[in-house]
N, C-alpha and C positions, 0 to 999 in steps of 0.2 A: 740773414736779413731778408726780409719776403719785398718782394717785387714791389710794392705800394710805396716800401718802405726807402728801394734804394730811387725811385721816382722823385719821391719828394725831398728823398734827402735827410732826414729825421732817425737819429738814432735811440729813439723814446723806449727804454724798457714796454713790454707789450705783454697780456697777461690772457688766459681766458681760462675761463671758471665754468665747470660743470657741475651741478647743482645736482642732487637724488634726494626728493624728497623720499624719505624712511628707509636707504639701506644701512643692512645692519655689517658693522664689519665680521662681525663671527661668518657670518652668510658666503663674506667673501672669502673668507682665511679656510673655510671647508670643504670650500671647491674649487681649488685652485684651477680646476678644468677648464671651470664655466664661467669664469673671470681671467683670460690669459691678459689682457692690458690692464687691467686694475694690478693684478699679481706684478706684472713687470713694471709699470710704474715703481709699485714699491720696492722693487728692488734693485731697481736705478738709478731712483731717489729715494723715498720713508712714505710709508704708508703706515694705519695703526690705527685704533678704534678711540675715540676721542668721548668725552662727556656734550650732552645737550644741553637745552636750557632750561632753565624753570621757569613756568612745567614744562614736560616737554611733548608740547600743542603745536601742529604747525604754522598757527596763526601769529604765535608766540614765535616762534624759533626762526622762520625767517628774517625778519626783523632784524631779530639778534642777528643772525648770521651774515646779513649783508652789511651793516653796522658797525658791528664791535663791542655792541653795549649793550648794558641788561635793560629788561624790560621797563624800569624803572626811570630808562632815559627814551627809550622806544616808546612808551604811551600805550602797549598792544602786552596784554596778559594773556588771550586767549581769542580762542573762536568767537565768543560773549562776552563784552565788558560789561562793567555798570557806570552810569552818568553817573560824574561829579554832584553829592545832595541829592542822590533821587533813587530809589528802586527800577527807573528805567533801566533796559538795556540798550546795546546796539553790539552791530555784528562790523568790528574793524576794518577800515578799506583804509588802499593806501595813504590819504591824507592824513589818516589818525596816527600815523609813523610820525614821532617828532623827532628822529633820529636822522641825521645826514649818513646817506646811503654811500657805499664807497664809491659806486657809478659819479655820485653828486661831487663826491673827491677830486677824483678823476677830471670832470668836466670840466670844474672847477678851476683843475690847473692846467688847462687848456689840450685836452687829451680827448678823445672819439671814444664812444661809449655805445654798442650795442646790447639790447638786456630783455633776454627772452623767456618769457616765462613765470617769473620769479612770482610766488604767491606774493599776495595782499600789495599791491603796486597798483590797483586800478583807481583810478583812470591813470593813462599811461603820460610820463612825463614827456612835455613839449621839450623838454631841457635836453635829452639825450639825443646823439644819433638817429637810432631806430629803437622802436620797443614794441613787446606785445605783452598785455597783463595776463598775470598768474589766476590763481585759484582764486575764486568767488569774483572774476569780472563775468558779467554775463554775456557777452559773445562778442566773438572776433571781431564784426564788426565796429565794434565801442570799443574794443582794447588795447588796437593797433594804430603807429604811426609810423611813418610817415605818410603818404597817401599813398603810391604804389607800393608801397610793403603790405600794406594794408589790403591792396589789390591782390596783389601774390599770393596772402595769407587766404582770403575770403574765396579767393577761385581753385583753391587748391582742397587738398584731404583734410588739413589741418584744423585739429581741434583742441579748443582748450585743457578739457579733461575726461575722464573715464565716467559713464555713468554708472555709477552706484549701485542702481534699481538692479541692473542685472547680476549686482553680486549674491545678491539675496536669494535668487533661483537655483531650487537643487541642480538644477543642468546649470556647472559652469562655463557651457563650451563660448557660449555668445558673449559675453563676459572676457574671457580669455583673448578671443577673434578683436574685442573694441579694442581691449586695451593694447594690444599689437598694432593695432591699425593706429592708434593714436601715436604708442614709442614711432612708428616707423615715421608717420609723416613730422613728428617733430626733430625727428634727427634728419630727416630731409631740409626743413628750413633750417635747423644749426649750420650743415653742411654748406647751403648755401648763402651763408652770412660770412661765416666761417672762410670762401671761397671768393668774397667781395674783398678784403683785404685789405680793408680801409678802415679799420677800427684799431685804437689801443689797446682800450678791454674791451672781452667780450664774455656775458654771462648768459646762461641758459640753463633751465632747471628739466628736469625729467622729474614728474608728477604723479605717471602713471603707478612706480612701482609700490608709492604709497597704497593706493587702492588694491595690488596685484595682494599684497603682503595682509589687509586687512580680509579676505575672503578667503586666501588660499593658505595661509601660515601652517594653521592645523594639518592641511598635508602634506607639506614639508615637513614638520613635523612627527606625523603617524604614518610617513610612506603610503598617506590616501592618494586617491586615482588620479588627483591634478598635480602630483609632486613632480612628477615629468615637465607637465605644460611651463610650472613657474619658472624651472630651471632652465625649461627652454627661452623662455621672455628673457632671462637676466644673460643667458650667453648670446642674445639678441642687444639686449642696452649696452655689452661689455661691448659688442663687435660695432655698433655705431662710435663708441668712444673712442674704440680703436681708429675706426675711420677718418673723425674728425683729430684725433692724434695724429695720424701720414698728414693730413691734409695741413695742418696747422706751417706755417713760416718758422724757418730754422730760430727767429727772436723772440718767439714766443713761449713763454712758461706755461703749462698745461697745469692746472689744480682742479682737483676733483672730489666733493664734499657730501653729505650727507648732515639730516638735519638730528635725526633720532634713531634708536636702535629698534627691533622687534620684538615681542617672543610670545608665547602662545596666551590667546587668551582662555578663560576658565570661566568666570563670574562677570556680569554686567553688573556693576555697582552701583546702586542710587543712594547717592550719599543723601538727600534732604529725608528721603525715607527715612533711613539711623537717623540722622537729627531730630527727627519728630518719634522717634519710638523712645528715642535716648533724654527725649525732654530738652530739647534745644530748641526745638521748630515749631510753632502752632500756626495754625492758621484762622483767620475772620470766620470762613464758609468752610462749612462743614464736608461741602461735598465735593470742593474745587480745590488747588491750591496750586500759584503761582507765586513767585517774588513778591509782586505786586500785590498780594492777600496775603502777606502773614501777618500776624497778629503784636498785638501792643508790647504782651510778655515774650513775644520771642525775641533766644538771644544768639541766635546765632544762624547762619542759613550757608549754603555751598555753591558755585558755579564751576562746570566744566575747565576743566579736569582738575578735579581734586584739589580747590581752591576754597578756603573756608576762611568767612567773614564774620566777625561779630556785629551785633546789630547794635553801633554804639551811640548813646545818646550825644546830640553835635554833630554830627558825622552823617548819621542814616535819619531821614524826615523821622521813623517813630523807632530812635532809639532808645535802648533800656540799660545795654551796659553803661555806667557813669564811668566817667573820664577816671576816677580816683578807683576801678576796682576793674580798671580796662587787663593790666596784668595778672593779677590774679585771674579774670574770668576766661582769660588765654590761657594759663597753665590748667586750669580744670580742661578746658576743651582738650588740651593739647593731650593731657593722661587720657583723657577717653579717647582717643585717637589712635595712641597707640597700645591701648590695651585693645584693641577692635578686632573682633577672631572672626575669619569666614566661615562658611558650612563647615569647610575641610579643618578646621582648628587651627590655622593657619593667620598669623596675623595679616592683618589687610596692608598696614601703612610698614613700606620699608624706612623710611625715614620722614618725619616733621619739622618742617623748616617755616623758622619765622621768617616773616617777611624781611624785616631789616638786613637779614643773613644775606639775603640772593637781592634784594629790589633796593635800590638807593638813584635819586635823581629827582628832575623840577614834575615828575607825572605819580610819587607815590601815593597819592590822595586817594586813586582808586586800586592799588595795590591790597591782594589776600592779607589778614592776620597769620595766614597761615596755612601752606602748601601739603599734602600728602606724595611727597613718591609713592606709588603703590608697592608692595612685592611684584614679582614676577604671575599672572593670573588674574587678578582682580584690575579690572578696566573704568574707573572711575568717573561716573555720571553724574548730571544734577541729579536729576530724576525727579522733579517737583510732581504731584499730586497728576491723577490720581496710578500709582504703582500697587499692588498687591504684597509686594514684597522686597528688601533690600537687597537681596541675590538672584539675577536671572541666569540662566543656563541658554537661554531659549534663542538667541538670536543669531543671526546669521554670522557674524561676524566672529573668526576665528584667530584673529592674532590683533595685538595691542603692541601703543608704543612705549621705548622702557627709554632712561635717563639714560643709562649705561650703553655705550657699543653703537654710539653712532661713528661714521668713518670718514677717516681722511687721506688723499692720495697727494703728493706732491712733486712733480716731476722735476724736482732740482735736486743735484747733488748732496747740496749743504743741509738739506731740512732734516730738521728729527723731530718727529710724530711720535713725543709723550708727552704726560702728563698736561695733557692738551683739552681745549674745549671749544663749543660753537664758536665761544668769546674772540677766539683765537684766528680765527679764519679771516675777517675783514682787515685786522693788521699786516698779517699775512699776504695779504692779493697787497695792499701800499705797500708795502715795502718790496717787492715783485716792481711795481711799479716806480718806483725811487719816487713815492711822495711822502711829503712830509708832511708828520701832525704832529700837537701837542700831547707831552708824556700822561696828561690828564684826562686826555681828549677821547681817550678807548679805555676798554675793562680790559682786554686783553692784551697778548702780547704777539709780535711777529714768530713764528718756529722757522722758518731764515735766520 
């Protein structure tokens, strides 16, 4: 029992959750080196490569994962949704989560809540403890609360995430230098949240290694010149984990997640390009083409990541599908889907999943007809007008997320980490926690 704990007096099961955006477990399971507390986690307690979510976006997959429930109760499909009746988009911020967070669980039954990091949470809830928002808040200063946390965060290194721009540059050395600078100062605030000791749960997400893995995969990969640096970063994120693992109170359970797996990328896919060469897509203007500009006959159009919608009359302002030939014009799509060969003769879509399969809840209005997993290579874009071609080779970007071989660590005796998925992780931390919810209340299940 930690110090706070025998003060107050409070025997509260106590939890805290580390978060990786994009490790993959194969990553871990291969270098047992360069992961020594992820390795001994699992073998203290279960560790083991778990399923994502559909798709598996991490706009999407947070959600889920804090959750318990599929996107279809979370409101959050992707990076890009589409307005309810309208061709608009919008890019999901916290409020569009209609899903009760397990943080909101927790508070709920009268329990301390610190929660750092965590994509799509911006603005940062007045509800909790302490908080700082995740990916796409625009800066610390707007994302933090309470005021001197806020203070802490603004006067110190910390930053919210890795910039991009530098992954692009053939010199990945500055690139490499952010992103360390970033893991470092945020395992500095963990630790010192972590060392306050006045929280039930405590969440925090590591953000960076998404970006590390999207620029640098290909040389891990081809044993190119930055395969050192990566594995130098991740026996970097292992050894802060480890850190905040000494540091943690003898009553506290350590769990440790990941949202989605890796693996190399090959082709830049634009999917509405195939749509329109495949006779699904038209556009008004001949020379442009947006959402917003396709045409009266088109019947069908794509959004990020590999989300494909029919253009149904009722439904979409200028639908064409009729409600009476809506299934049928879903199984044409669907055969053209998966007969879809790349350059390499290589099918595109590993698997087509209706919507109804994966998305059930009060937000499937704007839910895909129908999802593509890709194979392992092909990286799945919109790609609206104007593209050249449905297959790029050309961009900077060397590794994509896959469905398969995201990870989970659970530092209790009793877990067993199979046939496991995102779903599974927010039951998980409750019942860690001894709270109770309704058997209907989650898609998943506790692995406790």
């Amino acid at each position: 029992m930690g110090l706070f704990d025998r003060l107050r007096g409070n025997d509260t099961p106590r939890v805290a959750f580390i978060g990786i955006d994009g490790l993959p477990h194969s990553l871990v399971a291969d270098n047992p080196d360069t992961f020594p507390t992820l390795s001994a986690i699992a073998e203290e307690g279960d560790g083991g490569p778990i399923d994502s979510a559909v798709p598996p976006e991490s706009s999407a997959c947070w959600p889920v994962l804090t959750s318990g429930v599929n996107p279809g109760e979370t409101g959050v499909y992707g990076f890009q949704d589409r307005e309810v009746g309208s061709y608009d988009t919008y890019v999901p911020m916290g409020r569009d989560v209609q899903a009760t967070r397990v943080w909101d669980r927790a508070t709920e039954a009268g329990l301390n809540a610190t929660v750092l990091n965590v994509p799509v949470t911006f603005p940062p809830q007045r509800t909790v403890q302490r908080m700082v928002s995740g990916y796409l808040s625009p800066d610390v200063d707007k994302a933090a609360h309470p005021e001197e946390f806020r203070k802490y965060l603004t006067e110190s290194d910390y930053r919210l995430s890795v910039n991009a721009k530098l992954g692009h540059r053939d010199d990945k050395t500055k690139f490499i230098e952010q992103a360390r600078q970033t893991l470092d100062a945020r395992a500095a605030a963990f630790s010192r949240c972590v060392e306050m000791d006045d929280w039930d749960l405590f969440v925090g997400v590591f953000s960076a290694p998404d970006r590390i893995n999207h620029f640098l995969w290909g040389d891990y990969e081809t044993e190119g010149p930055y395969r050192e640096a990566m594995l130098d970063f991740y026996a970097a994120l292992d050894e802060h984990i480890g850190e905040i693992r000494r540091a943690l109170p003898n009553d506290v359970r350590l769990v440790v997640g990941s949202t989605h797996g890796f693996t190399r990328l090959q082709y830049d896919v634009y999917c509405n390009e195939w749509l329109e060469e495949s006779g699904w897509l038209s556009y008004e203007d001949d020379d442009h083409g947006s959402l917003a500009d396709i045409a009266d006959d088109a019947r069908a159009y794509s959004l990020v990541p590999g989300r494909f919608y029919l253009n149904v009359e009722g439904r979409e302002p200028n639908g064409v599908v009729a409600e009476s030939e809506y299934e049928s014009t879903r199984q044409s799509l669907r055969a053209d889907l998966e007969a879809w060969e790349g350059p390499d003769g290589n099918p595109v879509a590993k698997r087509v999943v209706e919507r109804e399969t994966v998305f059930r809840g009060d937000h499937e209005a704007i839910a895909p007809d129908l999802v593509v997993i890709p194979n392992e290579g092909f990286d799945l874009k919109a790609g609206f007008r104007p593209h050249d071609s449905v297959f790029d080779t050309t961009g900077p970007r060397t590794g994509m997320h896959t469905f398969e071989d995201a990870a989970l660590f659970i530092d209790h005796p009793d877990a067993k980490v199979e046939d496991a998925d995102l779903l599974d992780i927010a039951p998980t931390l409750l019942r860690l926690l001894d709270i109770d919810y309704g058997r209907t209340d989650l898609d998943g299940a506790s692995l406790i």
